[in-house]
N, C-alpha and C positions, 0 to 999 in steps of 0.2 A: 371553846375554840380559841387557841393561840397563830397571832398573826408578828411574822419578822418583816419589818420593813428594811432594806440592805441600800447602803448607800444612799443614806437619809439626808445629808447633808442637810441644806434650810428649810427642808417642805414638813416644817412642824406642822403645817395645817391637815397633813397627809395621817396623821399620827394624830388628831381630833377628830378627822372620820372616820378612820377604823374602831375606835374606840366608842364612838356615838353610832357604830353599825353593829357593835358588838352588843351594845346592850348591858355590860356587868359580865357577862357571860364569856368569859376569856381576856387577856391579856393580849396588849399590843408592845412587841420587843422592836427596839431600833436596835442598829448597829452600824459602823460609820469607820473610817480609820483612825481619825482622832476626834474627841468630842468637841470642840469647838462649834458646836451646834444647838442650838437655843431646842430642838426635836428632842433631843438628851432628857429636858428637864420635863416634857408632857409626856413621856412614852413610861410602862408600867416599869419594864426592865431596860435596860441601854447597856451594850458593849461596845469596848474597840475594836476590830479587827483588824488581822493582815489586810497589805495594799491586794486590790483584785486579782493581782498578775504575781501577787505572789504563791509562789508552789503549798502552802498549809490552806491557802484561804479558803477552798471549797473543802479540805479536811477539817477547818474547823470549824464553817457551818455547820456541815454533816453531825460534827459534833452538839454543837449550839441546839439544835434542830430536837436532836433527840432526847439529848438532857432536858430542855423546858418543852420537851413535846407542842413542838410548833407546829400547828395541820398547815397557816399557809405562809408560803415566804411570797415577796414580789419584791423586784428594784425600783429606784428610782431615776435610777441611772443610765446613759446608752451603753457606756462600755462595761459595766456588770451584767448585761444582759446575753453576750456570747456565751460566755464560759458558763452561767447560769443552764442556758438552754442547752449546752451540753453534755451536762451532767443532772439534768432533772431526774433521770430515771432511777440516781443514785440516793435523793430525797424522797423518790416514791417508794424506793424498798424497806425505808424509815416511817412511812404515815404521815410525810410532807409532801402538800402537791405546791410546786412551783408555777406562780402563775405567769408564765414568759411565753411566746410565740416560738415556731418552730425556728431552729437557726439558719435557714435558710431565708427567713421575711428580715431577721434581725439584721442579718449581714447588710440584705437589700438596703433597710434604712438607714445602718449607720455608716456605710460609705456610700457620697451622696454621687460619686458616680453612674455608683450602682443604681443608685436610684434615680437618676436622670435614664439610665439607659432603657430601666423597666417600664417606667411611666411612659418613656418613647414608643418602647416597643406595643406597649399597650393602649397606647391610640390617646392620651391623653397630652393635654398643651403643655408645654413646657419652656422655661428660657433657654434660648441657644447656649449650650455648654461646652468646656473644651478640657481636656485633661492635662494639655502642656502648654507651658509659655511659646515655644514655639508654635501650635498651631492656633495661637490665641492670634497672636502676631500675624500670623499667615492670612486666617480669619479675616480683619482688619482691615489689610491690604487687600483681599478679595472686595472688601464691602457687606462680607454676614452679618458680622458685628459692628458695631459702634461703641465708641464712649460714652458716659460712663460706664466700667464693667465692675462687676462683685467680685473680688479676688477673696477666697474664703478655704478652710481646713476640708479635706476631701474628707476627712475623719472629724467630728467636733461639735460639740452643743456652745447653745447661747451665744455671744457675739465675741468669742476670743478667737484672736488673728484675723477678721473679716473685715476689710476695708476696701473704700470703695473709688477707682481709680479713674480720675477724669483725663486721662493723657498716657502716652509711653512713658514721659519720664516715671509718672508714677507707679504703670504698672511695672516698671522693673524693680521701682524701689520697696513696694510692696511684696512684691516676689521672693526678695531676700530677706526682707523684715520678717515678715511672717514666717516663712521656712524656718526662721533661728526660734521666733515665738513658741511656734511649734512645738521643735525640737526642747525647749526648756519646760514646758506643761507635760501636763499627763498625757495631750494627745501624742504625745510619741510611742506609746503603747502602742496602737493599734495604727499607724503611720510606719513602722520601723519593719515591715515585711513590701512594703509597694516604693519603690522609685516616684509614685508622683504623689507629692502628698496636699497639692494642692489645686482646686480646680477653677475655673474661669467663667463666668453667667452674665448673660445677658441683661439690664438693669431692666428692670420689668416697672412703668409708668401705670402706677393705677392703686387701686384700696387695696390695701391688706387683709386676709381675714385668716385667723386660727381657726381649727374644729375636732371636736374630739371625735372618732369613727369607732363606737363599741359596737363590740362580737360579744357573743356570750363564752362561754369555756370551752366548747365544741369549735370557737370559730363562723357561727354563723350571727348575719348582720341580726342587729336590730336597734342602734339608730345613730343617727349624724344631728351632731349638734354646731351649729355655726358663730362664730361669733368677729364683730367686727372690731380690730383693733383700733383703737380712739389714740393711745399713746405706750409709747415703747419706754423700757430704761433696760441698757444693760444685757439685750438680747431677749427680754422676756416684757409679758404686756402688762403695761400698769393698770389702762382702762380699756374697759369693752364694753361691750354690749351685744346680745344673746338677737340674730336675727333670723330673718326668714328670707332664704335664697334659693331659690328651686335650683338655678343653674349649678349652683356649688354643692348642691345636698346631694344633684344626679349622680353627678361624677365622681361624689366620693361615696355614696351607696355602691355605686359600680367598682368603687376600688376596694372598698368594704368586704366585698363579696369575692374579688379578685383576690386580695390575699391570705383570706383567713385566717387573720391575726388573732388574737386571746387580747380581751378586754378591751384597753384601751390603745388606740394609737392618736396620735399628736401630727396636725400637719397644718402646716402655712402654705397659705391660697393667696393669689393676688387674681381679683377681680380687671380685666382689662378691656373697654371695648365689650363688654359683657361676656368676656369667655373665661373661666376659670382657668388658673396657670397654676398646676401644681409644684410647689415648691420643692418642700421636705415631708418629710414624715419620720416618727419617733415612735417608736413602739414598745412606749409607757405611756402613766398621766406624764404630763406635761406642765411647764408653768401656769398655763390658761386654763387647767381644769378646773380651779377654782369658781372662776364665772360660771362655769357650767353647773358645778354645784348649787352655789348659790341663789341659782335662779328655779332651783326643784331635782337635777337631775342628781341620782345617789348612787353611781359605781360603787361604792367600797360595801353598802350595803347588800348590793345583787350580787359581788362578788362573796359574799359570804355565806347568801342564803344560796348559790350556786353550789358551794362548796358541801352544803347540808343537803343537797339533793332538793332543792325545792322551789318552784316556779316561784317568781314574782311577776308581777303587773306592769306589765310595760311603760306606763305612765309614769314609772321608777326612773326610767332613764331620757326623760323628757326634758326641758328646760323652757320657760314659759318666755317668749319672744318679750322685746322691748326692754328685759333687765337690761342696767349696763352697771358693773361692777369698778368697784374703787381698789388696788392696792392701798396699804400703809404702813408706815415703818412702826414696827411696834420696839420698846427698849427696852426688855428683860435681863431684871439683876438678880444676879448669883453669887454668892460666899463659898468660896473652898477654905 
């Protein structure tokens, strides 16, 4: 069984579990736009490809796909995941199943209005959000909101363009910063069809916590893994630790089951007052899945034995309370 990892960029760790889930028994391909990726040198095969949004890109996976007879691709990425999940049924006529969620959950996650609105609509907490500077402003003035507020990409992973504004002056000058930030990164892809491309939140006072919510290939729950963020760098969690929170496991079983996503989704909690405040959600692994690993749970492996037809043991996708895991920089040299 051959597995393509797409849009690999740094998660070479992603690219040592499918390979330690594989067993010998198949090949793991990356593929990236340009290789400037340390995942290059541990994957079996490695190509470049077209940017996402360029018109061969899904032509030449299709191609990629069938030539090293790849059974399963998955992204790593939010914005390869549309176009992915649009054209799965084009890799399933080839003997590639795509492991993405429907594009109607994908869309939800990755514009996070969307996802403010659905979590609203769905009975769950959330911080007060606004879609324009004018009703942020407005907001304000009424007394909804308060200073500090999160001024971040309505479109966007990790912590590019998101700052956080203790004042008017700021948030104006945030307003336009960002909007150009924007407009210069890759989020202008998927920003360049909406007028607002940036949104407005409430600063939410309280712990942070990440959690991976795995569905099996069906879409049905079976388990939440929580874990509590100790320190950040760069939008993504250096340390954690793997805990036990009824109140955060309820609400996102309950979400779990509400979306019926495929495998993994990625979502930040802030614990406040003891209420869960669902943040985001990402509908991939995530930078935090690691810790979850780690500490016993093995997605890449269930996703494989999934793919053979064949149960595992629930206790696969566990993770045993109290771990807390260490990021580190590791410095990998290469000769061309």
């Amino acid at each position: 069984m051959n597995v393509l990892l797409t849009s690999v960029g740094r998660r070479a760790y992603m690219v040592k579990y499918f390979k330690d889930a594989l067993q010998g028994n198949g090949e793991v391909h990356v593929c990236n736009s340009d290789d400037k990726t340390v995942a290059f040198h541990y994957a079996d095969n490695a190509v470049i490809s077209p940017l996402i949004y360029d018109e061969n890109y899904i032509p030449f996976l299709l191609s990629y796909c069938k030539e090293n007879k790849i059974d399963i691709l998955l992204s790593l990425f939010d914005i390869d995941l549309p176009i992915l999940s649009k054209n799965k049924d084009k890799f399933a006529q080839i003997g590639t199943r795509v492991i993405v969620s429907d594009l109607e959950i994908v869309e939800i996650c990755n514009d996070k209005w969307k996802t403010y609105e659905f979590l609203k609509e769905n009975g769950f907490n959330v911080p007060k959000t606004y879609l324009t500077l004018e009703d942020t402003i407005n907001a304000i003035d009424r007394g909804e909101i308060n200073y500090p507020i999160i001024v971040k990409p309505r479109f966007g992973c990790g912590s590019i363009a998101m700052s956080i504004a203790e004042d008017e002056m700021a948030l104006l000058y945030y307003f336009r910063r960002n909007t150009r930030t924007i407009n210069k990164s890759y989020l202008k892809y998927e920003s360049q069809n909406v007028d607002d491309k940036i949104i407005y939140q409430e600063y939410l006072d309280g712990q942070e916590y990440g959690a991976d919510i795995i569905n099996d290939l069906s879409g049905k729950l079976q388990s939440v893994i929580v874990k509590k963020k100790i320190a950040m760098r760069a939008g993504e969690t250096d340390i954690a630790q793997i805990v036990d929170s009824p109140e955060i496991t309820k609400e996102l079983s309950r979400l779990g089951n509400l979306t019926g996503h495929i495998a993994n989704m990625d979502v930040d909690v802030f614990l406040v007052d003891g209420k869960p405040y669902v943040l985001e959600m990402n509908a991939r692994f995530g930078g935090g899945y690691p810790f979850s690993h780690m500490a016993g749970c093995n997605l890449p492996k269930a996703i494989v034995a999934w793919c053979l037809n064949q149960n595992i043991d629930k206790k696969l996708l566990e993770s045993q309370i109290g771990i807390m895991g260490y990021k580190e920089l590791i410095i990998t040299e290469t000769i061309k």
